[in-house]
Each structure stands twice: as structure tokens, then as C-alpha cells.
C-alpha positions in Angstrom: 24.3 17.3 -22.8 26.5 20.3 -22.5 28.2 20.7 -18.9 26.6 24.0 -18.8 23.5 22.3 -18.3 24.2 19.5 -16.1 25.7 22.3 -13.6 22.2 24.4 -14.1 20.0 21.1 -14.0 22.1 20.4 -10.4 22.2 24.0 -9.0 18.4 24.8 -10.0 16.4 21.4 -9.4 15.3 19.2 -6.8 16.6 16.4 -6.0 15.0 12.5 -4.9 18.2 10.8 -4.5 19.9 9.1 -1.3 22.7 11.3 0.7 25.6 9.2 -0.4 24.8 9.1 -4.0 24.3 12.8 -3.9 28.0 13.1 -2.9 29.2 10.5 -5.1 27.8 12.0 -8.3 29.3 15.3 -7.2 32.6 13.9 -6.5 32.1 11.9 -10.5 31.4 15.5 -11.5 34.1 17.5 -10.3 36.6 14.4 -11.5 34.3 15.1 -15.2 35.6 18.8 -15.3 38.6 18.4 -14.4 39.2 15.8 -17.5 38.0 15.1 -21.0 35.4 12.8 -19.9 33.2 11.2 -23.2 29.2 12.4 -22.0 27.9 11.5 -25.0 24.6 9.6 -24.4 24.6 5.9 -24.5 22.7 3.5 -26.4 20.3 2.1 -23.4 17.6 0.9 -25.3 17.6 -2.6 -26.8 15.2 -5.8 -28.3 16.4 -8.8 -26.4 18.4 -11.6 -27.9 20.0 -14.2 -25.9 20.8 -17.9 -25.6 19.7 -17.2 -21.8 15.8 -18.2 -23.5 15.7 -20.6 -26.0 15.8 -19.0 -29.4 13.2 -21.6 -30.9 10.7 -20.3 -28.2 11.5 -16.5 -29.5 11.2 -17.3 -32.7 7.8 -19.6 -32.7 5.9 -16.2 -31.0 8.6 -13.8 -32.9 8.1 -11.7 -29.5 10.8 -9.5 -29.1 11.4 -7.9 -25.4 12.6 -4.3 -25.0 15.8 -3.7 -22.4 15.4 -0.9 -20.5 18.7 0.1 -18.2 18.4 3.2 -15.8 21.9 3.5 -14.6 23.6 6.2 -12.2 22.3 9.9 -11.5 18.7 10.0 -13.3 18.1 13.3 -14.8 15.6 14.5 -17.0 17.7 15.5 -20.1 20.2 12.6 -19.6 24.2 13.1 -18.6 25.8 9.9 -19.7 23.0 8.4 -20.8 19.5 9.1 -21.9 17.0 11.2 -19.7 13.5 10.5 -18.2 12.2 12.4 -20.7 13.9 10.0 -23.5 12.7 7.0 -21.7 9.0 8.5 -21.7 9.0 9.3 -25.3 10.5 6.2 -26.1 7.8 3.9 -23.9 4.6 6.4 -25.1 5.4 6.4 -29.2 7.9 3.4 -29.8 7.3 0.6 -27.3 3.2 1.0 -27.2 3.4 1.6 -31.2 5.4 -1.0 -32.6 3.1 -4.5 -32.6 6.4 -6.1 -32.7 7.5 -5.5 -29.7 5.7 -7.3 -26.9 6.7 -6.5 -23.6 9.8 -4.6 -21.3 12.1 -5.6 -18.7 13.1 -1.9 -17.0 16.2 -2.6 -15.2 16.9 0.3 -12.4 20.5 0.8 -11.2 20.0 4.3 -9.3 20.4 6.1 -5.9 18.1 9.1 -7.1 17.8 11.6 -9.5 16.3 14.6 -10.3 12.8 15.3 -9.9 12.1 17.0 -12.8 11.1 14.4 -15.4 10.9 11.0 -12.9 6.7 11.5 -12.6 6.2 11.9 -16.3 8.1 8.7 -16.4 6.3 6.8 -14.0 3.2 7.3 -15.6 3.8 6.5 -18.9 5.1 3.2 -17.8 2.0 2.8 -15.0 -0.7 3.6 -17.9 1.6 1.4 -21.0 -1.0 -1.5 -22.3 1.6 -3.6 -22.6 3.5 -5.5 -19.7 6.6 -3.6 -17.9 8.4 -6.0 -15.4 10.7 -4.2 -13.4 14.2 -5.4 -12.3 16.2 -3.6 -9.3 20.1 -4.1 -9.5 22.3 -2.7 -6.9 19.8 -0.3 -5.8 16.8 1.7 -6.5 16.2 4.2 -4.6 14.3 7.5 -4.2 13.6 8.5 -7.6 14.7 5.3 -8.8 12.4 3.1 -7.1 9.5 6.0 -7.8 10.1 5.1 -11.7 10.3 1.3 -10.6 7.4 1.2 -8.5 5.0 1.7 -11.6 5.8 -1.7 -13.4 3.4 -4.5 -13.2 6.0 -6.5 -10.9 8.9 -5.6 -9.6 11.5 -7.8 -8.0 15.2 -7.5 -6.6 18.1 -9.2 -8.2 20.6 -10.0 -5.1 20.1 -10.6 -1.0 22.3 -7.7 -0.9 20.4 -5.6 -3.0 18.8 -2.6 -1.9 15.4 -0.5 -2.6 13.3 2.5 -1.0 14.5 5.5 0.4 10.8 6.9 -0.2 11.4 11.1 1.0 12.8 14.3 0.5 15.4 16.3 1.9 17.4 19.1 1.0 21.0 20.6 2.0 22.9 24.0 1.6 25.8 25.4 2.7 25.5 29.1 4.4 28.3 30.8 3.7 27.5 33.9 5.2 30.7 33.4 7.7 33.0 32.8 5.0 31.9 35.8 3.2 32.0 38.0 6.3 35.4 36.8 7.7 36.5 37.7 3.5 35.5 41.0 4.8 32.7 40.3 1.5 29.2 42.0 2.4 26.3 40.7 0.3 23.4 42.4 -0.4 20.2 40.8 -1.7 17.4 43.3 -2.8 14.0 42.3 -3.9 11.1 44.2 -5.5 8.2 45.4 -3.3 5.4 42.3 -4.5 8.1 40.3 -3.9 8.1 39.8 -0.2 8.1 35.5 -0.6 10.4 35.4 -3.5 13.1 33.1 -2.2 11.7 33.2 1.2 12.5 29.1 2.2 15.9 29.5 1.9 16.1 33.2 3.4 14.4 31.6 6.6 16.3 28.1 6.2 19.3 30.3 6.5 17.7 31.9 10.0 17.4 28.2 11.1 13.8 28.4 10.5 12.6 25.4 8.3 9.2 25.6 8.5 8.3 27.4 5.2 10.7 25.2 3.7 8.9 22.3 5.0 5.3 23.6 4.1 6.1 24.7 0.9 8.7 22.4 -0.8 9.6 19.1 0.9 5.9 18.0 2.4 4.2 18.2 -0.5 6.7 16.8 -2.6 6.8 14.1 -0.2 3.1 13.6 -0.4 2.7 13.3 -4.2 6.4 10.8 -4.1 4.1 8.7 -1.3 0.7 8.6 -3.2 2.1 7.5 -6.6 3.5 4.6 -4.2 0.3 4.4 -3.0 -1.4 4.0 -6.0 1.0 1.5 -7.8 1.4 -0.5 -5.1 -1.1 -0.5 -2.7 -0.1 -3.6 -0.3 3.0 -1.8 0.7 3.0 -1.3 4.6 3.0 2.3 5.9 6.3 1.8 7.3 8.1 1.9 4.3 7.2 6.0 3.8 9.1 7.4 6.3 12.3 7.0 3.9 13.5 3.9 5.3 15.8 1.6 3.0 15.5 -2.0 2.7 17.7 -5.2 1.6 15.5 -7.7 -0.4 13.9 -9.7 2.3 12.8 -6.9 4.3 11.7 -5.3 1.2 9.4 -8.1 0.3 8.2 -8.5 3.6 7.0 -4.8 3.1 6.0 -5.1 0.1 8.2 -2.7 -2.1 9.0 -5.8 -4.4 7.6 -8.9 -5.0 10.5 -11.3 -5.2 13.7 -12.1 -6.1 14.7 -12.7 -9.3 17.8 -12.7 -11.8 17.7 -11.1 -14.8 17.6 -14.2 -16.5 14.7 -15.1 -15.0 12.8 -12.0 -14.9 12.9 -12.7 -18.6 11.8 -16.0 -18.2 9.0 -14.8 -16.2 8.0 -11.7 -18.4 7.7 -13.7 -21.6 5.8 -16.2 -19.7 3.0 -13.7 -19.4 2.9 -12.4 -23.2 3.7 -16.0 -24.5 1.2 -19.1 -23.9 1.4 -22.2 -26.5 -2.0 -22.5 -28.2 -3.3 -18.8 -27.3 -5.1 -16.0 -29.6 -2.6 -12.8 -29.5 -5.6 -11.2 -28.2 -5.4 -13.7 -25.1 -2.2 -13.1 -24.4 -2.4 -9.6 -23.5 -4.8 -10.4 -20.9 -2.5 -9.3 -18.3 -1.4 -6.2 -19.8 -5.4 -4.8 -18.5 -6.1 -2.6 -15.7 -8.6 -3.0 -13.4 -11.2 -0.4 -12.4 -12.8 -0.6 -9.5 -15.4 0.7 -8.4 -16.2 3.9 -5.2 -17.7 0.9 -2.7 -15.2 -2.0 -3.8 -12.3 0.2 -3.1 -13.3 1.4 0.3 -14.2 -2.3 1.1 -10.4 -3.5 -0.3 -9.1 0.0 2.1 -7.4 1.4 -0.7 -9.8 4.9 0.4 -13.0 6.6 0.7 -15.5 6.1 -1.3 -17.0 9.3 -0.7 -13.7 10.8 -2.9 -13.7 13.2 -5.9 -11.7 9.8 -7.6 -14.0 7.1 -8.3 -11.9 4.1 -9.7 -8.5 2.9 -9.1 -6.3 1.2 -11.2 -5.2 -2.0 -9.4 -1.2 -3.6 -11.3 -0.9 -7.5 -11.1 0.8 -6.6 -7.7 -2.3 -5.5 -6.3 -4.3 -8.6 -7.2 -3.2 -10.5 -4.6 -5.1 -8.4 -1.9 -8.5 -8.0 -3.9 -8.0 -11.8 -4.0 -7.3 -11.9 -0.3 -10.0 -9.5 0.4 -12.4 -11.8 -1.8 -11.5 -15.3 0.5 -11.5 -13.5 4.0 -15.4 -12.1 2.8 -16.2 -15.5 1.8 -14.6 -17.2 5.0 -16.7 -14.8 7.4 -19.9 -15.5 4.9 -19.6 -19.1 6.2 -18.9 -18.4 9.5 -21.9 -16.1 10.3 -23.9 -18.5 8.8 -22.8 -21.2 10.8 -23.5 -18.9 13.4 -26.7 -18.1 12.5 -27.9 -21.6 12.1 -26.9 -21.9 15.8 -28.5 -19.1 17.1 -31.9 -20.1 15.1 -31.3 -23.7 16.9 -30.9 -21.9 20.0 -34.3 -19.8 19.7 -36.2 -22.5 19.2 -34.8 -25.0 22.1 -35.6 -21.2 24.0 -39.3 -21.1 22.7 -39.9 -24.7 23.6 -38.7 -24.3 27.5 -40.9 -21.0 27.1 -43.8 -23.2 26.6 -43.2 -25.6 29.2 -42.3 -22.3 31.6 -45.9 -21.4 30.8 -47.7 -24.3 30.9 -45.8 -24.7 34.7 -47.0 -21.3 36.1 -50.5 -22.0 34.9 -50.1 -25.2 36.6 -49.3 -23.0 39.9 -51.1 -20.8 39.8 -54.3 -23.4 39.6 -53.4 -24.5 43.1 -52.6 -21.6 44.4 -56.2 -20.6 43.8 -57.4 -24.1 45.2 -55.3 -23.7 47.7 -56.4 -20.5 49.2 -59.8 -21.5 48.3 -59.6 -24.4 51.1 -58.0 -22.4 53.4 -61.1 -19.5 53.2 -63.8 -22.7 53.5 -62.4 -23.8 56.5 -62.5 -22.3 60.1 -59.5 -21.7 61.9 -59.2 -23.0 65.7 -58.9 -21.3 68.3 -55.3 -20.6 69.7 -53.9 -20.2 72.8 -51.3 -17.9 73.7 -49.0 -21.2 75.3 -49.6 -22.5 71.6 -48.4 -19.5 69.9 -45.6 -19.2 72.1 -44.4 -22.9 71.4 -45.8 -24.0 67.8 -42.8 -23.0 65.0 -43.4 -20.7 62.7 -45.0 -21.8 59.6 -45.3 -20.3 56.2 -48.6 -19.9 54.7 -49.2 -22.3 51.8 -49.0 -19.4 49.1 -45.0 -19.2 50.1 -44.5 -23.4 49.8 -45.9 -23.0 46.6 -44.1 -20.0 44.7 -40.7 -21.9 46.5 -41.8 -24.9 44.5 -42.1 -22.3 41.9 -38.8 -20.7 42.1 -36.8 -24.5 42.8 -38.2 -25.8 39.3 -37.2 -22.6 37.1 -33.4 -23.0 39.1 -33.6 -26.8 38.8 -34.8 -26.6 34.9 -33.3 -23.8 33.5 -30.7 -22.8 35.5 -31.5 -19.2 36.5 
């Protein structure tokens, strides 16, 4: 790649990559034209063969592993090594193409790149048919963890290693001062219809960011966050607001799912495309996707199901919530129906104490009524107004009898 186009690729594009790599790779670039430094692609492609696996196991399956290495400043026409666009046409004609070659480990050593390029390569690895395991060394960040986030797994090499950095942001220098002190007046003129040509920068430079804002960075931002979204779906909202994470953090928020060496990320990859005593066609069981359905996906909350999209493709990382999805339904299936057998249980002790209620006010009531039949048979003596005076106050036989009443209800059934 001709120096005339890295400096057009840097001056023209945008950029996911973290702040200090951004200076870095300037610093490496001013250092490259000052010298005669070699920017001839390298070789970054590979089939794996190494006493780190036991070569009898390689050569029983004769499976051989594709090397993938995404080192430094990602761009999408390469500068020292190849560019996204390589790595896509090598994944969507070579890798799916050649039966020979069974699986990839990607290995991401990358603060960022250019945007340009970095989706087309995260989808052709999120929609390869065969298994991707991705491998993060040093760090992988911004654009680099974009591209990482669509293997099938993705873990973390070191403690110290580092992943995330999922945002945008943009920098310029105004110079307008320098120019003006140079005694240097610039003039920009711009064609009638042209009013919003330029017009995020013109207004960045009047410290207004908000059409930069609206119209670049928050919807990049958006479409950087839903890929995430979609390729990892367990990862905790906390991780999109451009944080950056050392490996155990990062699993805890679910950017990667482990920590591995490269030795064993091998291991572990051609433990998933080599069983003993399996069909080839059973071994690329895991290399499926999953659809699932409108209602099953708003159920799992991975959205609506009222959306335009009606599947979603769910990675071996995603499994693991439909699965826990799957338990917690079945655990509150068995408690509601433990709950429901007590509740019946409860009706019916209620229906039998109804009963009995019942049969006691009809029991009541019947004297009551004999009651107050006595009392209208039989005459009432005369009083006399010392008697009235003296003699306590009685209730009639009606009250005693609803007081009974009301002292069997409490005494029964608590009310």
C-alpha cells in the first residue's frame, strides 16, 4: 500500500480506535516517512501445525486449522499487513471453500482501526458455517473487538489483557489562530445547493457539536452497539458506553467468555470439529445457527416481537441464556403448580367451613323463630315503675342469640 494512500485512508476516514493508539500509530507514521521503512504486506494467513496438539490427533481427522492474526492499526486496504477487505475475501471464498480446512482461530492484537471495511468483516465471520474462535492478545479494542465480537467464542489470553472500548469519537485541530496570527486568511466558498456540505465540522469549529453528533458519531455508534448486540446478546448494557475492561471484568460483563492461551484455544476449537467415532456431518453440529422465532425472542429479551426482523441468529455464546431462560421457565412451572395445588387445598378446607357456616345459621335462625314465637304466646306482667327503676337492663333474647352467633364465627374461623 502506497503511502499516498495510507495518508488519504487517515485524512478522509473514520476512525474506531482507542485515543492512545490513535497517537501511537501517528507517531509509527511520521517515524515511516521519515525512513525507508519495508510496508510490504505480511503473510498473516496460515494452516496450523504444531507440537503444541499432538500431531497423531491432526493427522487421524487430517483437520487443518486456519491462523488468523489482526495485528496493529486495522485498515481496510492493509498498511503492513493485510486489510479487512483481504481477511473477508479470504474467510467468504478460501476458508468456507476449501473442505480441507475445518475451522479458525482469529487472533486480534488491535487498539482500533478504520471503519471502513471492519463491518464487512464482522459479518462474513458472524455468517461463516464453519467454527471461528476468537482469541484477544494485548488488546482488542474498538474496531478490533467489533471484528472479534462476531466469533462463536471469544476469550482473553492474559489477566492483564484488555478488551472493549465500544464508541466513537472524533478530534481536529482548528487552526484558524495559527493561520490568522500568519497573517493567512482562508476562504471557503461553497455552491448554492450546497448549504450542508461540510456543515459538522464548520459548526464543530463554532463549538457547536450537535450536527456532528446527530449526523456522524450517534449513528455510527448505534450500528457499532447493535452488531454487539446481535453477536453477543448476554453482554450487560454497561459495557456500551465505551468503557474498557481487563479480563475478569470483561467476563463478568460478558465481552468474552474466558481465559484462554493460545494453546488452548486450539485445544478447545478442534475439540468442537473433532470427536472420535463421529460422521463429518456430526461434527459440524456446532458450526449451525439458531433461528428463533418473533415470540421466543421477546420471551429470551433479546427484543420485540412486534419488529420488522423476525429471527435472530443466536452464536454458541448465546446458548447459555436460552438455556438459562429454559430452567428459570421450568423452575417457575413447578412452583406455580405447587402453588396451585395449595390454593385448590385451600378452597376446599374454605367450602367445607362454608358448609358448616351454613348449616350453623340455619341452626339460629330456627330458634330465633322459636324463640320469638314463645315470647308472642306468652303475656307479659305487669311492671311497676319501682321495678323498672331497679331491675338491670336486659337484652331481648334476639341479641343473646346473634352474640352466640357472632362468638362462634370469631371462635371458629377467626374473623
Amino acid at each position: 500500500m502506497s503511502l499516498h494512500k495510507i495518508l488519504t485512508s487517515i485524512n478522509s476516514s473514520k476512525w474506531a480506535i482507542t485515543a492512545a493508539h490513535a497517537t501511537d500509530y501517528l507517531r509509527a507514521l511520521d517515524n515511516a516517512l521519515d525512513s525507508d521503512i519495508d510496508i510490504t504486506p505480511k503473510a498473516a494467513l496460515a494452516n496450523y501445525e504444531s507440537t503444541d496438539i499432538e500431531k497423531n490427533e491432526l493427522t487421524e481427522y487430517d483437520d487443518k486449522i486456519a491462523i488468523l492474526r489482526i495485528e496493529g492499526a486495522i485498515m481496510k486496504s492493509g498498511w503492513c499487513s493485510y486489510g479487512t477487505e483481504d481477511y473477508a475475501n479470504y474467510i467468504e471464498n478460501t476458508f468456507e471453500n476449501n473442505d480441507s480446512i475445518k475451522g479458525m482461530l482469529l487472533i486480534v492484537d488491535s487498539g482500533g482501526g478504520q471503519v471502513a471495511g471492519t463491518q464487512r468483516l464482522y459479518k462474513a465471520i458472524k455468517n461463516a458455517q464453519k467454527p471461528i474462535i476468537g482469541l484477544a492478545s494485548s488488546i482488542a479494542a474498538s474496531a478490533g473487538y467489533w471484528i472479534l465480537s462476531a466469533c462463536d467464542e471469544v476469550f482473553i489470553e492474559n489477566e492483564t489483557d484488555e478488551v472493549g472500548s465500544i464508541g466513537a469519537f472524533v478530534s481536529f485541530s482548528d487552526y484558524s489562530e495559527y493561520f490568522k496570527e500568519a497573517g493567512i486568511k482562508r476562504h471557503e466558498i461553497y455552491a448554492r445547493k450546497s448549504i450542508n456540505k461540510n456543515k459538522e465540522v464548520r459548526e464543530a469549529i463554532k463549538d457547536n457539536y450537535g450536527p456532528m453528533l446527530d449526523n456522524m458519531l450517534d449513528p455510527l455508534v448505534d450500528i457499532f452497539i447493535q452488531d454487539i448486540k446481535n453477536a453477543r446478546p448476554n453482554n450487560s448494557e454497561e459495557v456500551f458506553s465505551g468503557g474498557i475492561y481487563i479480563a475478569e471484568r470483561a467476563i463478568a460483563v460478558g465481552l468474552v467468555d474466558g481465559i484462554k492461551s493460545e494453546k488452548e484455544s486450539m485445544a478447545h476449537l478442534r475439540s468442537l470439529i473433532s470427536k472420535p467415532n463421529s460422521q463429518p456431518q456430526q461434527t459440524q453440529i456446532y458450526m449451525s445457527k439458531l433461528s428463533v422465532g418473533a415470540n421466543l425472542k421477546k420471551f429470551l429479551g433479546f427484543g420485540d416481537a412486534t419488529e420488522t426482523e423476525t429471527s435472530l441468529e443466536v452464536n454458541q455464546s448465546g446458548l447459555a441464556k436460552i438455556e438459562a431462560a429454559l430452567q428459570e421457565a421450568e423452575n417457575s412451572n413447578k412452583t406455580l403448580n405447587s402453588e396451585k395445588t395449595e390454593l385448590e387445598k385451600k378452597v376446599k378446607d374454605l367450602e367445607t367451613q362454608n358448609l358448616v357456616l351454613s348449616e350453623n345459621v340455619k341452626e339460629l335462625k330456627a330458634k330465633n323463630e322459636e324463640y320469638s314465637n314463645v315470647a308472642a304466646s306468652s303475656p307479659a306482667a305487669p311492671v311497676s315503675a319501682t321495678q323498672k327503676t331497679d331491675a338491670p337492663d336486659v337484652e331481648p333474647k334476639e341479641t343473646d342469640i346473634f352474640t352466640e352467633f357472632n362468638s362462634q364465627i370469631e371462635s371458629n374461623y377467626g374473623f
